[in-house]
VOVEXMI-627450 format. One record per residue: x, y, z of N, C-alpha, C, O in turn; residue in three letters. Coordinates in steps of 0.001 Angstrom, whole numbers, padded with zeros to 6 digits, always signed. Layout:
XYZXYZXYZXYZALA...
% end
This chain:
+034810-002683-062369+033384-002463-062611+032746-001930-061340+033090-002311-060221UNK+031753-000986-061579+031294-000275-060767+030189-001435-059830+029965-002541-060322UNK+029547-001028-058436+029091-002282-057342+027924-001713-057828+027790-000503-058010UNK+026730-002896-058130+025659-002944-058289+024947-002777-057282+024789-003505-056302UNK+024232-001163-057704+023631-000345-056682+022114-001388-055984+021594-001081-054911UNK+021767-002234-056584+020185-003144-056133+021136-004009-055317+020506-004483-054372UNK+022204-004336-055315+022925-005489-055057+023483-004814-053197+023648-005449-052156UNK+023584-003773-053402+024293-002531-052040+022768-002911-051532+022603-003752-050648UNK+021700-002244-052142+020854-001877-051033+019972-003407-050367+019382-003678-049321UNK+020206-003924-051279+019626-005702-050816+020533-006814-049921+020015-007783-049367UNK+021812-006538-049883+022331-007176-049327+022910-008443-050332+023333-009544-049981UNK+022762-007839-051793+022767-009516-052399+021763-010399-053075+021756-011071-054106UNK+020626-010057-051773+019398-010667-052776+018410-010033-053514+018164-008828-053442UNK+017775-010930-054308+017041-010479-054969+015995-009631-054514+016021-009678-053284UNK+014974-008784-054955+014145-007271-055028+013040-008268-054671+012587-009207-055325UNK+012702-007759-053335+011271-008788-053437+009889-007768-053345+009575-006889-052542UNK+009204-008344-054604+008142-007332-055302+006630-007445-055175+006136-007597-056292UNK+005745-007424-054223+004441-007670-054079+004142-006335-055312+004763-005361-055739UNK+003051-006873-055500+002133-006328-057188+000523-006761-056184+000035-007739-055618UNK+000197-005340-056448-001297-004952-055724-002401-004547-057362-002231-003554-058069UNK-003373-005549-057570-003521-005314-058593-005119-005830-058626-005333-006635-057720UNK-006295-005547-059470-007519-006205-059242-007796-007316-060351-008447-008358-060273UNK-007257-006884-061160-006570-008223-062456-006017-008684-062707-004905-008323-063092UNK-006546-010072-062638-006091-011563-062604-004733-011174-063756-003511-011232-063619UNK-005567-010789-064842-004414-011324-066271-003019-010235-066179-001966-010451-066779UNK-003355-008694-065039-002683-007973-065481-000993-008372-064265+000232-008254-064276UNK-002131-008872-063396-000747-009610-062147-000021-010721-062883+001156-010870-062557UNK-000555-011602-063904-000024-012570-064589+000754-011931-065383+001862-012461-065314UNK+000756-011103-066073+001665-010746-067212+002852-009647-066559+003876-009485-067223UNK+002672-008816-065101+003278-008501-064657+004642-009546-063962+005867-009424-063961UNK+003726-010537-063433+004497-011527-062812+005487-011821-063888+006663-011656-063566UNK+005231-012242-065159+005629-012949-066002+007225-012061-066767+008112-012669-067366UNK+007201-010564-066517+007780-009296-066896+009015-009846-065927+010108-010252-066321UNK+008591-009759-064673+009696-009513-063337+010313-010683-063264+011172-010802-062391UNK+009964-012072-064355+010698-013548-064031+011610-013517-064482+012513-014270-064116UNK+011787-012493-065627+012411-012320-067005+014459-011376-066198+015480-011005-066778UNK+014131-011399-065065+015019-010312-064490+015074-011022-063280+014172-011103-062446UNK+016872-011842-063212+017067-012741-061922+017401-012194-060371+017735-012891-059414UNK+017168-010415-060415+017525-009315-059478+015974-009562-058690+015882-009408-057472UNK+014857-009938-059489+013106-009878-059137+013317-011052-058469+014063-012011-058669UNK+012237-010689-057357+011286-011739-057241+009836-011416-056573+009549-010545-055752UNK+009195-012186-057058+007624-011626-056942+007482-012744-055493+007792-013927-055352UNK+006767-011564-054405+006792-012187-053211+005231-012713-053106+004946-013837-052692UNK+004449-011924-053457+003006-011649-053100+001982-011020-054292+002242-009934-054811UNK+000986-011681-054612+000254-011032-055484-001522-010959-055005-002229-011814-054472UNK-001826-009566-055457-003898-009608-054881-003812-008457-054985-002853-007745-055281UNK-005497-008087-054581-006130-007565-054590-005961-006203-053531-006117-005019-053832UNK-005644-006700-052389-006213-006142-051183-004411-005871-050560-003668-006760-050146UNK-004100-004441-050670-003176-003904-050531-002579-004562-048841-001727-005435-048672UNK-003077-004075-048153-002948-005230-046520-003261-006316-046997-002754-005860-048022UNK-003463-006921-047171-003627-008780-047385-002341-008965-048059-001687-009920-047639UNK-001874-008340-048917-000804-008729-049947+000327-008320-049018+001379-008892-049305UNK+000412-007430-047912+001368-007292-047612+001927-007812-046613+003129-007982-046409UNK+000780-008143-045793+000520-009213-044570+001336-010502-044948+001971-011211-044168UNK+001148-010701-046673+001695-011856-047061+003526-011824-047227+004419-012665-047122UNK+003442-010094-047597+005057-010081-048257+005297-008596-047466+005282-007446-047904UNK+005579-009263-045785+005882-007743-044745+007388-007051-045329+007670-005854-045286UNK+008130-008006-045801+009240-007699-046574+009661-007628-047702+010729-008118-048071UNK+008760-006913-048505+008797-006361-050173+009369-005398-049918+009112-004514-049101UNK+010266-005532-050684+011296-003888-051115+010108-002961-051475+009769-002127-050635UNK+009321-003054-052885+009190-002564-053709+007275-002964-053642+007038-004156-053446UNK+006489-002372-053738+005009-002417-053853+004345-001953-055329+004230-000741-055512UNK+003961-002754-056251+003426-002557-057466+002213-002228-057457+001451-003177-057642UNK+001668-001089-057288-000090-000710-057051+000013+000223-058266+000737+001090-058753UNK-001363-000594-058519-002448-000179-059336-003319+001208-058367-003703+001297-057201UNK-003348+002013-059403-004107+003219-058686-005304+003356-058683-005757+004374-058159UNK-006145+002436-059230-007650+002376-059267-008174+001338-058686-008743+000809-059641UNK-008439+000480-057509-008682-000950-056963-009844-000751-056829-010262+000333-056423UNK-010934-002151-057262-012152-002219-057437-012999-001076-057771-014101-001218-057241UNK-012900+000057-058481-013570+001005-058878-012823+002128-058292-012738+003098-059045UNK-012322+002236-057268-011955+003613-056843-010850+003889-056785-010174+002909-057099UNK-009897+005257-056393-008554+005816-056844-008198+005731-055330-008823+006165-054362UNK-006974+005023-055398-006334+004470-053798-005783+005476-053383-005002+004962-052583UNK-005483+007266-053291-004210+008181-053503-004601+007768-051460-003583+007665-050775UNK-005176+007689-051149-005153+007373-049574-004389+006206-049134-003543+006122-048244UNK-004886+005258-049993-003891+004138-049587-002593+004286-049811-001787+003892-048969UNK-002218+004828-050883-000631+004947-051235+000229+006069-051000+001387+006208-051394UNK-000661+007074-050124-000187+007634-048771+000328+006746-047833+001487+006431-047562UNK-000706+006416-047405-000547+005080-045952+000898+004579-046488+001945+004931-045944UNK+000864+004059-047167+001844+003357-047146+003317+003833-047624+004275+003221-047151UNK+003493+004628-048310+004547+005459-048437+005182+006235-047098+006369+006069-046816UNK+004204+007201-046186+003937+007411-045029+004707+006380-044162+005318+006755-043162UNK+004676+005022-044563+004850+003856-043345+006421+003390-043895+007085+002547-043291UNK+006755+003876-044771+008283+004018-044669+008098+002307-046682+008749+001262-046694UNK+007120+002724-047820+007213+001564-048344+007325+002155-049860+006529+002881-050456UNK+008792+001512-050369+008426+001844-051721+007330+001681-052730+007070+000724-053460UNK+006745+002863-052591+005822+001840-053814+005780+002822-055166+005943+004042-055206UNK+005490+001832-056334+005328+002435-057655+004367+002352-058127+003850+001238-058038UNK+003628+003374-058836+002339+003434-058757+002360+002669-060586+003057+003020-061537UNK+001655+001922-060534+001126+001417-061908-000315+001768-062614-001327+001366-062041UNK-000422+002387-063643-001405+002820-063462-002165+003318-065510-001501+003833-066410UNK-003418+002962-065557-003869+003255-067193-004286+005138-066641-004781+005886-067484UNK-004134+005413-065875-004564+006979-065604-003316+007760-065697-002469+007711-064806UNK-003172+008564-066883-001511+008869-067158-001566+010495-067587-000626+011116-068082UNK-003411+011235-067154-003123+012798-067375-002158+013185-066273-002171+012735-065127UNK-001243+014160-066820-000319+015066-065906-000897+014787-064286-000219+014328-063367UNK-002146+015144-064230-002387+015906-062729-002142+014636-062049-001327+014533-061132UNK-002910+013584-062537-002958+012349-061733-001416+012130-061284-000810+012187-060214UNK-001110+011874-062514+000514+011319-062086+001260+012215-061059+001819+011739-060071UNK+001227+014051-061464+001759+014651-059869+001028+014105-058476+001612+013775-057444UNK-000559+014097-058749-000844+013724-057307-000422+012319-057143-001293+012016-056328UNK-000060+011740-057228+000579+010274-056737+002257+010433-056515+002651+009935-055461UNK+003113+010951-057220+004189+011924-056755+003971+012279-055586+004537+011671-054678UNK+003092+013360-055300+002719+014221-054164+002249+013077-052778+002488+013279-051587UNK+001602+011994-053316+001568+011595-052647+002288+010366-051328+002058+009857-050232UNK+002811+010398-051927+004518+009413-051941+005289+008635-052924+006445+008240-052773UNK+004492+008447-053997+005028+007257-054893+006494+007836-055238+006975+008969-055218UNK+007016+006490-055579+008575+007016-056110+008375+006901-057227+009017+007811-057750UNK+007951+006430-057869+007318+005859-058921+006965+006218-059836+007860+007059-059917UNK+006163+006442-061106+004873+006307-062170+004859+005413-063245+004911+006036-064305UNK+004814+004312-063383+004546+003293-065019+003153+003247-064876+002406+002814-063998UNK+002939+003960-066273+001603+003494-067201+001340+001853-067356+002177+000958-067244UNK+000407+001777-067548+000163+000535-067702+000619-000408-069618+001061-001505-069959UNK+000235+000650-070211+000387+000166-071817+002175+000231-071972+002735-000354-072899UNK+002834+000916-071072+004590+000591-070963+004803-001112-070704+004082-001867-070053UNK+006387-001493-071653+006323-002418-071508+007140-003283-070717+007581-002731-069709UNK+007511-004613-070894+008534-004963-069793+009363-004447-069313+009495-004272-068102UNK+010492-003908-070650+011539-003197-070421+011638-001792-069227+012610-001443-068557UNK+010423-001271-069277+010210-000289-068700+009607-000605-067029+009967+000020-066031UNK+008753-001577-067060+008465-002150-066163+009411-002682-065013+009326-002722-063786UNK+010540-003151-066135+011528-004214-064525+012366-002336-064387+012551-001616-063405UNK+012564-002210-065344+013509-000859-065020+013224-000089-063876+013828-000258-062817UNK+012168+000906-064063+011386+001123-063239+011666+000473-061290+012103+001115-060335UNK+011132-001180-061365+011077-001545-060088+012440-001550-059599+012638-001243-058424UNK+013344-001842-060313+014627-002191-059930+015602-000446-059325+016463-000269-058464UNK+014981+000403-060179+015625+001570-059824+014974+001899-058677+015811+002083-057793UNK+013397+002125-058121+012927+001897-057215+013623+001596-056280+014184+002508-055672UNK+013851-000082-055771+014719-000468-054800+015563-000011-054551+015715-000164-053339UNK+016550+000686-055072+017814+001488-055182+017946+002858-054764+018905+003509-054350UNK+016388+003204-055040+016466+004761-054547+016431+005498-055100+016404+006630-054617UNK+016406+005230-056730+017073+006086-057808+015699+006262-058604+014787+005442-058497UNK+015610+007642-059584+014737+007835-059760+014906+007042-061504+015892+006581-062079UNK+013468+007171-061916+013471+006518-063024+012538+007028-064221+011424+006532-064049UNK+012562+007720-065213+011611+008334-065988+010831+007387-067300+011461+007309-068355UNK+010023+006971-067240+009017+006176-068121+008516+007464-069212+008261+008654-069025UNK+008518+006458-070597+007907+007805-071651+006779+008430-071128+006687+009645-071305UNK+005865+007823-070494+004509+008396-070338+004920+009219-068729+004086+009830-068062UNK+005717+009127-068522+005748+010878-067470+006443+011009-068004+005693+011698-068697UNK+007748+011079-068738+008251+012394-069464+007559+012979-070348+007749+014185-070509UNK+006394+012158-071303+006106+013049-072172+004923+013898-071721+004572+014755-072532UNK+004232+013816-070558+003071+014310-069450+003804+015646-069377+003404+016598-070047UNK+004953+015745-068516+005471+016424-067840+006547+017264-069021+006171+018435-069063UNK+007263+017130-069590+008142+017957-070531+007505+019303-071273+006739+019054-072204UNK+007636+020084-071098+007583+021092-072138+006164+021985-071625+005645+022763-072425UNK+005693+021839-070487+004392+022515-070064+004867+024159-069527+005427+024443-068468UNK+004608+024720-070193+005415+026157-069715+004611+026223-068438+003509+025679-068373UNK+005065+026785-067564+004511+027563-066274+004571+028823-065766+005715+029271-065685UNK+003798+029446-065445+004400+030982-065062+004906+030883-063634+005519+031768-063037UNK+004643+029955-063269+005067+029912-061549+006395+028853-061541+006811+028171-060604UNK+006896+028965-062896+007980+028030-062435+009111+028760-061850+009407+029876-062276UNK+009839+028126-060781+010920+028980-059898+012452+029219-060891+012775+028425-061774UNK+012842+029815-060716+014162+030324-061141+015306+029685-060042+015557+030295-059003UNK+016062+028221-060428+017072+027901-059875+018604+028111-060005+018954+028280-061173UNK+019252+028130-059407+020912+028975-059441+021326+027401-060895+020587+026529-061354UNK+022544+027671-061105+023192+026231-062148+023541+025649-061004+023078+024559-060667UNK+024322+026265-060355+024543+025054-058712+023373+024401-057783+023632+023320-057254UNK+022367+024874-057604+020895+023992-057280+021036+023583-058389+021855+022665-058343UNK+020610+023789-059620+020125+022538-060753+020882+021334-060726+020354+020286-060353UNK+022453+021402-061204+023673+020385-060718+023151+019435-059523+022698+018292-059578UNK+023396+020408-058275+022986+019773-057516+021557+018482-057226+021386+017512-056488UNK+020894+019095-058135+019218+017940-058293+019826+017351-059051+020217+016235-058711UNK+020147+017855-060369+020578+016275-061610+021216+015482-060893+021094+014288-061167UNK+022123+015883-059719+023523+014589-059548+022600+013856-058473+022677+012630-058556UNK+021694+014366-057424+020917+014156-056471+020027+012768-057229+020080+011656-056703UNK+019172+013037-058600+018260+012441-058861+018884+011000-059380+018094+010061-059479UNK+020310+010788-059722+020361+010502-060263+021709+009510-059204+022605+008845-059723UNK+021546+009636-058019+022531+009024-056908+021812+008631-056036+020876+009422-055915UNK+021735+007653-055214+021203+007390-054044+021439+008194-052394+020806+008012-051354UNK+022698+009188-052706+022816+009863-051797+023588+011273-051798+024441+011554-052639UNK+023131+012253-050600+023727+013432-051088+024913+013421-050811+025392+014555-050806UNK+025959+012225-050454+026944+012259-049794+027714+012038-051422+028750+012541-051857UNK+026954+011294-051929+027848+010861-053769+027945+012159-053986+029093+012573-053825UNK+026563+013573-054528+026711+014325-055087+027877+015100-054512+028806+015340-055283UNK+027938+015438-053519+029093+016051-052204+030569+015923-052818+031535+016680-052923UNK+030159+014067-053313+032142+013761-053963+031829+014441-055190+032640+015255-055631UNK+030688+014194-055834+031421+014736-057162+031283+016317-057499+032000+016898-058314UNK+030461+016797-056897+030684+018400-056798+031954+019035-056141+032470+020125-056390UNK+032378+017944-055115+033613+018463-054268+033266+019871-053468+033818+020971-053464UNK+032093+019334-052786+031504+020364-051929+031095+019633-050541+031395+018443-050642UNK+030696+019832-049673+030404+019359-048315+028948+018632-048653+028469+018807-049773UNK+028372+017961-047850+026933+016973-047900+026472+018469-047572+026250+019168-048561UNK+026339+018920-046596+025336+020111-045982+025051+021240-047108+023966+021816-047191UNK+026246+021511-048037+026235+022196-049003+025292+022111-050057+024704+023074-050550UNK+025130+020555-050484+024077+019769-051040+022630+020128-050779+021768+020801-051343UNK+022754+019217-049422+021543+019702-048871+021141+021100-048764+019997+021547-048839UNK+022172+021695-048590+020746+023564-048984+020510+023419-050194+019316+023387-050491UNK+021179+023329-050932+020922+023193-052309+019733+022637-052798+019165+023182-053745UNK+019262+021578-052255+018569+020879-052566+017117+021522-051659+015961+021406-052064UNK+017373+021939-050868+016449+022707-049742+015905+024024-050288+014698+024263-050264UNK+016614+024698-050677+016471+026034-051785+015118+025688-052548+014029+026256-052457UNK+015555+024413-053457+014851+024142-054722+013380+023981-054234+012417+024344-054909UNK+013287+023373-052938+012026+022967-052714+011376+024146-051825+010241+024054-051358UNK+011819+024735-051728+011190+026423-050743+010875+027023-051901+009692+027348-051998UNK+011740+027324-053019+011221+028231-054331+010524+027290-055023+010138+028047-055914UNK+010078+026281-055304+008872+025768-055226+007594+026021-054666+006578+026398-055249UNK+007816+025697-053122+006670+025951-052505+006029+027164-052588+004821+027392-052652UNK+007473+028326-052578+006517+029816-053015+006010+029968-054049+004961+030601-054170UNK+006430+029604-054706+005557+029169-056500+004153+028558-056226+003295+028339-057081UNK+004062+028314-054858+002700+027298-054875+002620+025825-055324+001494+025354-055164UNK+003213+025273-055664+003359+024076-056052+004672+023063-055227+005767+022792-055718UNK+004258+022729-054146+005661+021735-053221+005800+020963-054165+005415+020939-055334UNK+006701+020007-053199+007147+019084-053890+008016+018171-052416+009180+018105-052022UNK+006629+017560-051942+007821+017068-050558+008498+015663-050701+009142+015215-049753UNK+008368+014974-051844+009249+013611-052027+010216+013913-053871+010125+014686-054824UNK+010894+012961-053528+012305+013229-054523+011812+012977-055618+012356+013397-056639UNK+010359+012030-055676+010111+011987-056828+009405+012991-057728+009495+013245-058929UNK+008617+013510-056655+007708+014577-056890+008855+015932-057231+008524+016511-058266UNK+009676+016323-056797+010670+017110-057164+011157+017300-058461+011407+018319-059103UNK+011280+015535-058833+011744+015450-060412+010911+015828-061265+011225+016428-062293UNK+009351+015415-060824+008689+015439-062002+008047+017323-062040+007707+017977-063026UNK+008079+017679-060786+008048+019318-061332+009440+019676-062226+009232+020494-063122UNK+010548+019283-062136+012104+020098-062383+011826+019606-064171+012031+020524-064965UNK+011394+018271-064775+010882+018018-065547+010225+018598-066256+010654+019154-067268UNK+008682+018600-065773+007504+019875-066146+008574+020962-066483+009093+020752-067579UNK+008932+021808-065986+009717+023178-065971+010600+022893-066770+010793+023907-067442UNK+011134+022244-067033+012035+022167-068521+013534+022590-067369+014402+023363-067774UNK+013600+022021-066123+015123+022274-065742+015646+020927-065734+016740+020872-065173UNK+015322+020093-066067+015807+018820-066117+015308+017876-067247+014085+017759-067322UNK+016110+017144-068191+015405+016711-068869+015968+015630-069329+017149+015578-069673UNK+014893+014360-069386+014464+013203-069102+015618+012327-069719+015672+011171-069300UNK+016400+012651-070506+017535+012003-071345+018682+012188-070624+019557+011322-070593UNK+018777+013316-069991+019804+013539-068695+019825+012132-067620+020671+011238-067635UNK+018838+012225-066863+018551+010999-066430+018800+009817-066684+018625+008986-065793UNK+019340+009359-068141+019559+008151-068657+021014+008631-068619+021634+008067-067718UNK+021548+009269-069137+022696+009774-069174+023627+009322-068350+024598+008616-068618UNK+023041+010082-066597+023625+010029-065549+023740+008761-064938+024745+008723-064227UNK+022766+007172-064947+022476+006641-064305+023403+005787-064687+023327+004775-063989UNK+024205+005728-065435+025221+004261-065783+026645+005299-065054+027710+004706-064879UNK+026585+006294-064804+028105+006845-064232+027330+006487-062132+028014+006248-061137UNK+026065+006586-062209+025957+006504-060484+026279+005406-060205+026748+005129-059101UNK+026058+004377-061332+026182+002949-060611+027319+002677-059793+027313+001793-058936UNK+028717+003738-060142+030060+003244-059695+030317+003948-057986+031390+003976-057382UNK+028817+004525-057443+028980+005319-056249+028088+003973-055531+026966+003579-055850UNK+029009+003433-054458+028269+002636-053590+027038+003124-052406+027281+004061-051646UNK+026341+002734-052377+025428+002830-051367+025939+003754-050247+027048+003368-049877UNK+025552+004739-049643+025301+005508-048233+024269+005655-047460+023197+006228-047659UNK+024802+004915-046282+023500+005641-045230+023034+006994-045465+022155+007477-044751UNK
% end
């Protein structure tokens, strides 16, 4: 049996999960999601993104809500992405744009809020791991939006992102392409330059997916596909 990729990057223990949230009932029923999954554990729960973290300096994984006390945090969840912190953005704001700008902005992330447990622990747990994770409400945001600025990628860049999105490192895709890491990496470097000339970056892995998504070069069932064959690639620096 393949080594449990949360299990590589934790050392063993459990995912420890501060949830940044302004409701009482919605941290309760979140809490109540992540008990359900003996990989969780909920370190820290509130309001106040520093206070909660002050409490839990060592959360894998950061559960923010994108709207705190009236206003849209995309600053805060810079900051903190910026500061080296997973976080997943949770969120009832689920038009396209929003969800890229929180992509864009570091999240690894996107769960809607009306998604349910299942999707919820999924989600955090792939998070910790590194691995990306597609919720119905960004695939169905993002799928099928034609673009005229969408870039034209080689089948070897595309390969290269599916095995990328779907591994914790470019050193896995490397074995299973049977190509060099550096090889990868242009590959993967390509995708995001013919992007940017398109006008539309894409400077985090998540944000990558969910344009390759949008554009119809990747698609969202792939992703499920791939993620029970990565499990058997152990962790790389």
């Amino acid at each position: 049996m393949g080594a449990d990729p949360v299990a590589g990057m934790t050392g063993g223990r459990p995912v420890g999960v501060a949830i940044v949230d302004d409701h009482p009932v919605v941290v309760d029923g979140v809490r109540a999601w992540l008990a359900t999954e003996a990989r969780l554990v909920v370190l820290a729960t509130g309001d106040d993104p520093d206070a909660v973290l002050r409490a839990a300096p060592h959360a894998d994984v950061v559960l923010l809500d994108l709207r705190l006390h009236g206003r849209m945090v995309l600053d805060k969840l810079a900051e903190l992405s910026a500061a080296g912190r997973r976080v997943v953005v949770y969120s009832e704001h689920t038009d396209p744009d929003t969800m890229l700008a929180a992509l864009d902005a570091g999240a690894v992330a996107f769960l809607a809020k009306h998604e349910g447990r299942e999707h919820c622990v999924a989600t955090v747990l792939a998070a910790a791991s590194d691995r990306p994770y597609v919720p119905p409400a960004l695939a169905g945001a993002m799928v099928g939006d034609p673009r005229p600025d969408r870039p034209m990628l080689s089948d070897k860049e595309r390969e290269a992102l599916l095995l990328w999105f779907q591994s914790m490192s470019k050193a896995s895709v490397a074995r299973r392409m049977r190509i060099s890491e550096h090889t990868v990496k242009q590959y993967v470097d390509r995708a995001r330059i013919k992007y940017t000339r398109a006008g539309r970056p894409a400077a985090t892995k998540a944000a990558l997916l969910a344009r390759a998504i949008e554009d119809g070069l990747v698609r969202p069932e792939e992703i499920g596909i791939y993620r029970s064959q990565a499990t058997h690639d152990r962790p790389t620096p």
